[in-house]
N, C-alpha and C positions, 0 to 999 in steps of 0.2 A: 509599829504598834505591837506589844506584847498581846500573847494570847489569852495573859488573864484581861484584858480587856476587853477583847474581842466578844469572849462567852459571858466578861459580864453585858456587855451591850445586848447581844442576845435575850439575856435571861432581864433585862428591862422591857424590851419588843415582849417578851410571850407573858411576862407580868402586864404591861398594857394592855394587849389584847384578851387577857382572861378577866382582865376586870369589868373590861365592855362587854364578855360572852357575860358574867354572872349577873351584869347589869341589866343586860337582852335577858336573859331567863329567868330573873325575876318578875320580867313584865309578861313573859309570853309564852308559853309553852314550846314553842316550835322555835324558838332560838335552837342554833345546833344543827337545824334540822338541813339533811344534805339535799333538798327540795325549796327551802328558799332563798330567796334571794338575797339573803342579809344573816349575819350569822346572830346579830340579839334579835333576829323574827319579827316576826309583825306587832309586836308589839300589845299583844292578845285582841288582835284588829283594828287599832287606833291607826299605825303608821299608814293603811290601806285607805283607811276615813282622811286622814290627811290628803294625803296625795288626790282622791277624789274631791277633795274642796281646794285644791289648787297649788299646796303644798307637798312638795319631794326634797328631805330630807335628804344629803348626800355624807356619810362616811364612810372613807378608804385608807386605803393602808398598801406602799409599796416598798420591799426591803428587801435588797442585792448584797448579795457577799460576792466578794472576788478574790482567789487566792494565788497567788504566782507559783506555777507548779517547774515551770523550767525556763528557764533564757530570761532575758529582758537585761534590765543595765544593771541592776541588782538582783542578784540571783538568792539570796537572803531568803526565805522564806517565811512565808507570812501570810493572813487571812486580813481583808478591810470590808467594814458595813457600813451601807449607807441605806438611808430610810426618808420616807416623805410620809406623814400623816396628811390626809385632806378633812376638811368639814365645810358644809356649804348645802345653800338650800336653792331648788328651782322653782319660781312661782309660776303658773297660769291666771293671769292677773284675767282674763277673761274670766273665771271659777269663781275669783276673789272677790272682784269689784269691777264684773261685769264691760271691761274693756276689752271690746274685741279682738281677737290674735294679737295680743299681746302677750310676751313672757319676757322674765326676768333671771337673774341670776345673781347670789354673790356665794364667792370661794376664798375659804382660806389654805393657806398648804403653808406647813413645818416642815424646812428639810432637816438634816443632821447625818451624821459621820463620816466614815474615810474612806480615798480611794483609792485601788492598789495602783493605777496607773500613773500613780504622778511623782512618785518616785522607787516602784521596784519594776515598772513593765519600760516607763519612761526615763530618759536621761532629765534631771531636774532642772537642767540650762532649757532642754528645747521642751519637754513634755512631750503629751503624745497630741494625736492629731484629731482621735475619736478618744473613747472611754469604757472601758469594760463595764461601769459600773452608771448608767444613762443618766440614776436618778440623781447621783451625786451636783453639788455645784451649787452656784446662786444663795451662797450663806446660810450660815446654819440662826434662822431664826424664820419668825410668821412673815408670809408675805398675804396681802391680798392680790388674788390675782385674777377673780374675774368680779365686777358690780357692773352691771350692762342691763339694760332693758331694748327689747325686739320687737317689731310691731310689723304687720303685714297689709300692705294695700291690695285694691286691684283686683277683688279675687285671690290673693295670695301671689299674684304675679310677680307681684315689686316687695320686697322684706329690706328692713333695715334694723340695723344694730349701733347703739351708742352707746358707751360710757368707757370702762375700762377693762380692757381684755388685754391677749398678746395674737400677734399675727395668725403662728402657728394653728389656733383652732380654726380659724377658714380659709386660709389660704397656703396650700403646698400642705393639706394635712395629711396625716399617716397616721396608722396603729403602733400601738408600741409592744408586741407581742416576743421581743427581742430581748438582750441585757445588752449589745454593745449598743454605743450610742451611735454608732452608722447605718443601724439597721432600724432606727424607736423616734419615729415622732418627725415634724417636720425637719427636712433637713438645712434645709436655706438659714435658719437661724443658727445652723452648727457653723457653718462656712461663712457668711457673709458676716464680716467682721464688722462687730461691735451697733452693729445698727439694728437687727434684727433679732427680737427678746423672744425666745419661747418660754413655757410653762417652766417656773411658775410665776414670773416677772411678766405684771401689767403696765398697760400706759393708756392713757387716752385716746382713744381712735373712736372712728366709725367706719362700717361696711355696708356697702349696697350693693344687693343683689337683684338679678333680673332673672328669672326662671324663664324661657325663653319656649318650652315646650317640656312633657314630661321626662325628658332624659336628658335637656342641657341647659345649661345658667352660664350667665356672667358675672362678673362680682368686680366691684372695685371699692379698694378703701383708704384711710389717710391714719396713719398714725405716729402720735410724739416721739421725738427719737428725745430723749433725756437719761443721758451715763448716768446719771446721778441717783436715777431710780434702782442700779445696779447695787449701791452702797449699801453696808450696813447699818441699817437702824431707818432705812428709805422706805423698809415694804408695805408701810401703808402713806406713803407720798402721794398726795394728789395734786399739790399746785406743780404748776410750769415752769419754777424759778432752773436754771437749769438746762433749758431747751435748745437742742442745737439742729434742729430741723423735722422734716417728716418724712417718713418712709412710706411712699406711695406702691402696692401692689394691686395687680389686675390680673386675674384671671376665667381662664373658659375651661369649665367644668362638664365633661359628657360622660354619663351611665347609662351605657348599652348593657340589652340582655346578648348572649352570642349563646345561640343553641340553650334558650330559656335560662344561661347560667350569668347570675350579676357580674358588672366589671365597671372600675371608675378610669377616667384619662384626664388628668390634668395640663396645661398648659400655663405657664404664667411668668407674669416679669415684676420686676420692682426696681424704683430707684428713689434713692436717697438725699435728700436736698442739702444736707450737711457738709459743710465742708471735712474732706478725708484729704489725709496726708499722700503723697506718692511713696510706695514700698523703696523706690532707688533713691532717684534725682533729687538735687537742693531746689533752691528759688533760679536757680541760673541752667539748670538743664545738665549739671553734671553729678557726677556719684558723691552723694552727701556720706557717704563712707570716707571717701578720701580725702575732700574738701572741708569737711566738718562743718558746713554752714547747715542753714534750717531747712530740712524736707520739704517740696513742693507744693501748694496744697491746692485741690482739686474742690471745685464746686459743688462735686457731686459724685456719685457710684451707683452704680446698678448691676443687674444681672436677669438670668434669667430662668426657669426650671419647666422638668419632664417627669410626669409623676403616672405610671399605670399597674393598674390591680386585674388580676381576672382570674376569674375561677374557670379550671379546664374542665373538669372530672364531677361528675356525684357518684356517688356509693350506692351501687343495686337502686340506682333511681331516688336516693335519699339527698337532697340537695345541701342541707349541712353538714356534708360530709364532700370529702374529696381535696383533689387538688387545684393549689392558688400560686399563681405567679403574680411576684410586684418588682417591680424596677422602679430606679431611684435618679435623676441627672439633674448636676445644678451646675452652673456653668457664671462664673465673676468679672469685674473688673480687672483689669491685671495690672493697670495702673496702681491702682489701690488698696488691692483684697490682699490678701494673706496667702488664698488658697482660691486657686483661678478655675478647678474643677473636680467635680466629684460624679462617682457612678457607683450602684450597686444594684444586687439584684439576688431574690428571694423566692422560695417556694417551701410552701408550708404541705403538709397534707393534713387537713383534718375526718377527727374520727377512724385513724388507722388499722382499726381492732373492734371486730364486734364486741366485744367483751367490755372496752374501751369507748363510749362510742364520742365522749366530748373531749375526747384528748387528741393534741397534735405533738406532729413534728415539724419541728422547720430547719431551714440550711441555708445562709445566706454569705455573700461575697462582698466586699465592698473597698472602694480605690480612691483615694483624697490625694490629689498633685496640689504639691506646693507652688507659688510660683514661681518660673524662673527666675525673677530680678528679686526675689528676697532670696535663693542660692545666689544669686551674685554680690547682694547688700552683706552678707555674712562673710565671704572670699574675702571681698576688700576692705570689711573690718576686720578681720584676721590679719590681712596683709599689712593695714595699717598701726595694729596693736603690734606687729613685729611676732605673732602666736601663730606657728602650725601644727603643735601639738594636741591632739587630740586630748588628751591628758592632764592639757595644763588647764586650771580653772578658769582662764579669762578666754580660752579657746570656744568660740562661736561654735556652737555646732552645724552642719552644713546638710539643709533637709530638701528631701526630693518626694518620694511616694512613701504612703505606708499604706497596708492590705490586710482588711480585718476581716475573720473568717468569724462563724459562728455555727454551731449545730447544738439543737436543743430540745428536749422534751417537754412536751407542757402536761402535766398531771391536774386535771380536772378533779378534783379532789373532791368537793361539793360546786352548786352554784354558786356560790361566794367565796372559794375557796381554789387559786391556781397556785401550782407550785413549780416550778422551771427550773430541773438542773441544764445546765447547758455547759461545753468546752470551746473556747475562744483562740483563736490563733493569731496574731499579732505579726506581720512578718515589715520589718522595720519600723519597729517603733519609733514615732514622731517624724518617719522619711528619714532619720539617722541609723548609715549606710551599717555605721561604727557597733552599732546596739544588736544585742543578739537576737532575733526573731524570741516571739513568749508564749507560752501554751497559760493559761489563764482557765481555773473550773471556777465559774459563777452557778450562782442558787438566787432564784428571782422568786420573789413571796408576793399573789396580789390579792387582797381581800378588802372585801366588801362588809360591814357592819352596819 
C-alpha cells in the first residue's frame, strides 16, 4: 500500500470524525468537552432525557495503524489502517413499555482497511497466527452484530438472552485494551477454527445464566454455526439456510474481592456438533497428504479455556488506579483444530503518574502452538509435491510456535478520547522458523461520540 494512500485514509477518518464533532456542537455546547462522555455532548441535555426513558444511543470508532519497522518476510517498508465504525442503541424496555428487567439491543459495525500482517510481518502462503492490527478482518462492509433481547427471572437469579449475538460477549470474554490480536477480546474464537464467530459477526443463539450467589454464575448457551454468515454481502443474514451445526459453550464464572481489590476467573468448554475434517488422516486412517483421498471427518470438535483478571495494587489507597494481571489459556482439538494451544499473560498498571491519573501502561506475552499433525500434513505435502525449497512457490511452509510481544501506552486524552501508541514484537511469524522475527509500531485510536 503507497503512502499517498495511507494519509489519504487517514485524512477520511479525521474528516468523519470532525463532522460528528460539529454535528455534536451544534447541538450542545459541551461537545469537545474533556468531562464527557461523548465527544458531540449531551446533546444540550436531550441524549441524558433519552437514556433516562430507556434509550442509549451507542457511537464509536476504533482505528489501528501498523507499520513494519524491521524483520518479517518483507522487510519493504510500509504503514496499513484499519478501522471499525459502530452505531447501535441499548433499550430498557422496563423504562419503555414497562416490561420488567428486560433490555434489548441492536448493533451495527463497518469495518474497512489493511493489514501489515498479511503480507509484510507474514509469509502470504502461511500468514500469521495472531494480527498486529485486532480490528482488522470479517470484510469490509456493515454487518449487524448484535439484535438480542434479555429478560430476568427470579429475582434476577435466572437471566436469559435470545436472538443474535456472537459468543465472544459472554462467554471467554476479555477487554480489548491491546492492538495485537492475542492479547484483545475473546480468544477461543481466534484459535478454535472456523466454528467460533467473535465481533462483529452474529448468529442466532441463546444464553442462560444462573447467578448462583453474589460473586458466581454459570451460563450455558447454543449457537448457529453457519460459514456462510462469514460471506460477503451475509451481514445482515438472518435465515438458517446454510447451518452446519451448534456450538455448545458452558461456563463458571467467579468475581472475588482479594484484599477489597476486583478480580474475574473464568472456566469453560465448548463443543461443536458440526462435522470437522481431521488436520492429517484420509477416510482410511492414513496421511491424506500422501494418499490423496478425502480427510477424515469428525462428528464433532471441542475444547476448553482459562481465563483470570485481578487487580494487585491501588494507588495511595486509590482503587482505580494500580496494578492488573490477566492470563489467557485455550486449549483444542488436535484431531481437528489448526492450533491445539495458546497461552498469554498481561499486566497493565493503571494511573502511573499523578499528573496522569487515567492513563496506563501495559505489557503483554503471548504463545499460539500449531499442531503437530498440520507440521506433519505440510512435510508430506512437500514430500509429495517433490518441493523442499523453501523458496519455491509451491513450497508448504512448515509452522510450529509464534510469540507475540506487545508494550503500549494508553493516553487518556479526554473521556471519550484513548489514544495507544504501542511496539509489537513478532518472533516467528505464523510459527515459520524461515521468517525473520518483526518489530511492528502500531497507534490504536478509541472514541466514543
Amino acid at each position: 500500500m503507497k503512502k499517498k494512500h495511507v494519509n489519504a485514509r487517514l485524512i477520511c477518518q479525521v474528516s468523519a470524525a470532525a463532522a460528528l464533532v460539529l454535528a455534536g456542537n451544534a447541538m450542545a455546547a459541551d461537545a469537545f468537552s474533556s468531562d464527557s462522555k461523548w465527544m458531540t455532548g449531551d446533546w444540550g441535555g436531550e441524549r441524558t432525557k433519552l437514556i433516562e426513558q430507556g434509550i442509549d444511543i451507542k457511537a464509536d470508532y476504533v482505528g489501528e495503524m501498523g507499520a513494519n519497522l524491521n524483520g518479517g518476510y518483507n522487510d519493504d517498508k510500509t504503514a496499513r489502517y484499519a478501522d471499525q465504525f459502530g452505531l447501535g442503541v441499548a433499550l430498557d424496555l422496563q423504562k419503555l413499555w414497562g416490561w420488567d428487567n428486560t433490555q434489548a439491543k441492536i448493533q451495527l459495525t463497518n469495518r474497512n482497511g489493511y493489514n501489515i500482517s498479511n503480507d509484510r510481518v507474514g509469509d502470504p502462503r502461511a500468514g500469521t497466527l495472531s494480527s498486529s492490527q485486532e480490528v482488522y478482518g470479517r470484510g469490509h462492509m456493515v454487518r449487524l452484530t448484535q439484535l438480542w433481547i434479555q429478560h430476568q427471572f427470579f429475582d434476577n437469579k435466572l437471566d436469559v438472552k435470545a436472538g443474535y449475538f456472537g459468543e465472544g460477549e459472554d462467554f471467554n470474554t476479555f477487554p480489548c485494551d491491546f492492538q495485537n490480536l492475542a492479547f484483545c477480546g475473546s480468544q477461543v474464537g481466534n484459535w478454535a477454527t472456523n466454528i467460533w464467530y467473535n465481533w462483529p459477526v452474529s448468529q442466532a443463539a441463546i444464553r442462560v445464566k444462573y447467578n448462583i450467589n453474589d460473586e458466581l454464575y454459570a451460563q450455558i448457551g447454543a449457537y448457529n454455526q453457519n460459514p456462510s454468515q462469514l460471506e460477503h454481502g451475509n451481514g445482515f443474514k438472518l435465515s438458517g439456510s446454510g447451518t452446519k451445526g451448534t456450538v455448545l459453550p458452558v461456563e463458571l464464572v467467579w468475581s472475588p474481592k482479594v484484599n477489597s481489590l476486583p478480580g474475574e476467573y473464568r472456566v469453560g468448554y465448548y463443543k461443536s456438533t458440526a462435522d470437522a475434517d481431521d488436520v492429517r488422516e484420509d477416510v482410511n486412517g492414513l496421511d491424506a497428504a500422501t494418499t490423496g483421498d478425502d480427510y477424515k471427518s469428525h462428528n464433532s470438535k471441542s475444547g476448553y479455556w482459562f481465563v483470570a483478571q485481578q487487580q494487585l495494587t491501588s494507588h495511595n489507597g486509590d482503587a482505580t488506579r494500580g496494578l492488573n494481571i490477566a492470563a489467557n489459556a485455550t486449549f483444542h482439538d488436535k484431531d481437528t483444530n489448526f492450533i491445539d494451544n495458546y497461552q498469554s499473560v498481561m499486566f497493565v498498571y493503571k494511573g502511573p503518574f499523578d499528573a496522569r491519573p487515567k492513563d496506563d501502561i501495559g505489557i503483554g506475552a503471548a504463545r499460539i502452538h500449531v499442531n503437530k499433525d498440520v507440521k506433519r500434513n505440510a512435510e508430506l505435502l512437500n514430500a509429495a509435491n517433490g518441493v523442499s525449497d523453501y523458496n519455491n512457490a509451491a513450497f508448504s511452509p512448515i509452522r510450529e510456535t509464534e510469540y507475540n510481544y506487545e508494550l503500549n501506552y494508553g493516553i487518556h486524552v479526554t473521556n471519550w478520547l484513548t489514544v495507544r501508541p504501542n511496539l509489537q514484537y513478532i518472533t516467528h511469524p505464523g510459527g515459520v522458523d524461515e521468517v525473520d522475527n518483526a518489530l511492528v509500531a502500531g497507534l490504536k485510536i478509541q472514541s466514543t461520540f
